[in-house]
N, C-alpha and C positions, 0 to 999 in steps of 0.2 A: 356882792356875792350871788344876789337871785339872778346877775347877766351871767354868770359864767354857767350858774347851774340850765339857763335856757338854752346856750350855746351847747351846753354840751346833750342835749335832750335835741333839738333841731338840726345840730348838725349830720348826723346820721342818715333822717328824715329825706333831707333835701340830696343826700349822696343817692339815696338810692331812689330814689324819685327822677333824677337826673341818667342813671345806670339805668333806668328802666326803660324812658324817653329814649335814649338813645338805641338800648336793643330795638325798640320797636320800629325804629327809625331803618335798623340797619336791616332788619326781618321782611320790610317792605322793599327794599332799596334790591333784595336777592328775589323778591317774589315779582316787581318788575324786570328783572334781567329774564327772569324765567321766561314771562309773558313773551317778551322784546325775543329773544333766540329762538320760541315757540311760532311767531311772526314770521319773522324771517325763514326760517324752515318751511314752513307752509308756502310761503311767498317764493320760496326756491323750486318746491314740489309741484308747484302750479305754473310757473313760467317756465323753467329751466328744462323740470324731466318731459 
């Protein structure tokens, strides 16, 4: 009975621990595209125009 009571106290824990992980994952993943498009644009304005 005290595994199920752990289980259910940790499981929560680790979901949103994991949900967290990954937003942060995903919040970088858009702030390098940012970067990368910002790049190129410049790299366009300087050779190009």
């Amino acid at each position: 009975m005290v595994m199920n009571h752990e289980i259910i106290i940790f499981t929560p824990i680790f979901a949103i621990l994991i949900g967290f992980t990954v937003f942060r994952v995903l919040k970088k993943r858009k702030r390098s595209a940012k970067s990368i498009y910002k790049l190129i644009d410049d790299l366009e304005k300087k050779y190009i125009y």
